[in-house]
C-alpha positions, 0 to 999 in steps of 0.5 A: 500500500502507499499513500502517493496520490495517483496520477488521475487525482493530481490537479491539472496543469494546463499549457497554451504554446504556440507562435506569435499573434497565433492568438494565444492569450483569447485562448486562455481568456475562453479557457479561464471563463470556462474552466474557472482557471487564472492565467500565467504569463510566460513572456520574458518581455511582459514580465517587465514594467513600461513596456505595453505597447511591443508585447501585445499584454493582454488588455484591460478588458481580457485582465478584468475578465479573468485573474493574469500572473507574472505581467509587470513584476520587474523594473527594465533594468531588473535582470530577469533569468529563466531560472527565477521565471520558474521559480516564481511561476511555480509558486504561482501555479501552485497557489491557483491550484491550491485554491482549486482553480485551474492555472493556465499558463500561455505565452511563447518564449520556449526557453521560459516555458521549459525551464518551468516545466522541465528544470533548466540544463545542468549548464556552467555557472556564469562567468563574469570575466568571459561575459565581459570579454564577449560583450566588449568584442560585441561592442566593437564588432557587433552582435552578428559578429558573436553569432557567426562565433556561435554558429562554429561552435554550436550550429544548432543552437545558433540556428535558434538564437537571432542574430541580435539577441544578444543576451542568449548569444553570450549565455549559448558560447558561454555554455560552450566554452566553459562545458566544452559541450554544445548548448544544444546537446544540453537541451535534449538532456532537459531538466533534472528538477521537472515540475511536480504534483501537475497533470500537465495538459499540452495545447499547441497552436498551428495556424496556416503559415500565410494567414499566421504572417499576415496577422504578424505583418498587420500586429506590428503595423498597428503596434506601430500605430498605436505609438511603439516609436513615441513608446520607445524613446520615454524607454530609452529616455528613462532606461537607456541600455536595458535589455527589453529594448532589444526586443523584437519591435523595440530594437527596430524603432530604437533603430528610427529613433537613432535614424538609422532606419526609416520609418517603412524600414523599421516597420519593415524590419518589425514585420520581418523580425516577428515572422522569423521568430515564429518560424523559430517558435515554432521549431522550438515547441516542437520539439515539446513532448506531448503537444497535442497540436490544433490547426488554427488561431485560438480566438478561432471559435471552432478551435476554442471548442476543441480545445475545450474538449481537451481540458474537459476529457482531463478534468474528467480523467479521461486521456485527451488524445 
């Protein structure tokens, strides 16, 4: 005899991943009103304070109908890891349970949603001295430069790092450097502290690759409207170097703002940076274990109702595949 729960009477965890503008957070908003769940960002850029605008949080209204975790609980020049992401969202994710309602945890930055449910790779500990050599050579050269360094030591984890995500280019050589083995290769050993107590139920969005691109081009056409510029330059104004600003449409209108792009070419350059994340995102969560993936945006109405089904076929205890 033993007094472990049994699986099937673990609460349940429920996960919405997928790529940019795949509209995601309406998902979790029809999930959370149906299921009585709260929601659980997992956006390393939404996490910060004063950045509305380039990280499409969710709105006043969605944040009225439904309870949102982990949105505006750091300051710009507050550095924000993985690690502490985990931490934090898994002392939510428990709280919300705890209260017998469903946490939904929704977002895209794939580095983040593993580390919360899976425990970070058994990499080095940083090197203060090696990060600073990286990012003077960064300084004279330029990032682009430090990836194609990257792309000798670890083409595929330089194949999931854009060229001017700094901050992940310096961790990723670092990794190589000081383990003397490539960061991807310590990606596939995962984590050794995986979540647990949850049933985790896995729901990913694959919307049709144009359509998704069209929504991407038309999101940063009105964030551009909406007054991502006017937006950037109080950032850089107040916080000047931050990490947030080079942030997928922030760095492109930081870039106007220093005039060394156009308008049409920094809404160009947005438009193009996004879409290429996706495709990256979407690289990303594939390789995720049990996904169950469904074909369409999430405020699609038929793609709510089979996702529905999901959660309903686990609350149940009934296998959702």
């Amino acid at each position: 005899m033993t007094d472990e729960p049994s699986p099937q009477s673990e609460p349940l965890l429920v996960v919405i991943l997928g790529p940019t503008a795949s509209g995601k957070s309406a998902l979790a908003v029809e999930l959370a009103q149906q299921f009585s769940g709260e929601i659980v960002s997992c956006d390393s850029v939404a996490l910060y304070r004063h950045f509305e605008i380039g990280t499409a949080k969710p709105t006043c209204e969605q944040r009225a109908l439904v309870a949102h975790h982990l949105l505006d609980i750091a300051e710009p020049d507050q550095p924000f890891t993985a690690g502490e992401y985990a931490r934090q969202a898994r002392a939510v994710i428990s709280e919300i349970a705890a209260r017998g309602r469903l946490p939904i945890v929704v977002g895209g930055t794939g580095l983040y949603l593993r580390a919360l449910l899976e425990g970070l790779f058994p990499g080095p500990l940083r090197s203060v001295e090696l990060r600073e050599r990286l990012r003077s050579r960064s300084a004279r050269r330029g990032s682009p430069y430090l990836h194609r360094l990257l792309k000798r030591l670890d083409p595929e984890a330089a194949a999931k790092i854009h060229a001017n995500d700094l901050p992940k280019i310096i961790r990723a050589i670092e990794v190589c450097l000081a383990s003397r083995a490539q960061m991807s290769e310590l990606w596939k050993q995962r984590g050794r502290d995986p979540l647990q107590g949850f049933r985790i139920l896995r729901i990913g969005l694959n919307p049709p690759r144009e359509k998704l691109y069209e929504r991407i081009n038309e999101r940063a056409l009105q964030m551009f409207e909406d007054g991502l510029i006017e937006e950037t330059k109080v950032l850089l104004d107040r916080h000047p170097g931050v990490a947030p600003l080079s942030s997928l449409g922030y760095k492109q209108a930081a870039q106007f703002l220093q005039a060394s792009l156009t308008h049409e070419q920094a809404l160009a350059a947005s438009q193009q940076g996004h879409r290429n994340y996706a495709k990256r995102q979407m690289t990303w969560f594939r390789g995720e274990p049990e996904v169950q993936w469904l074909e369409g945006f999430g405020d699609d109405p038929e793609i709510a109702k089979q996702a529905i089904k999901l959660v309903s076929s686990c609350t149940t205890n009934r296998s959702p595949i």
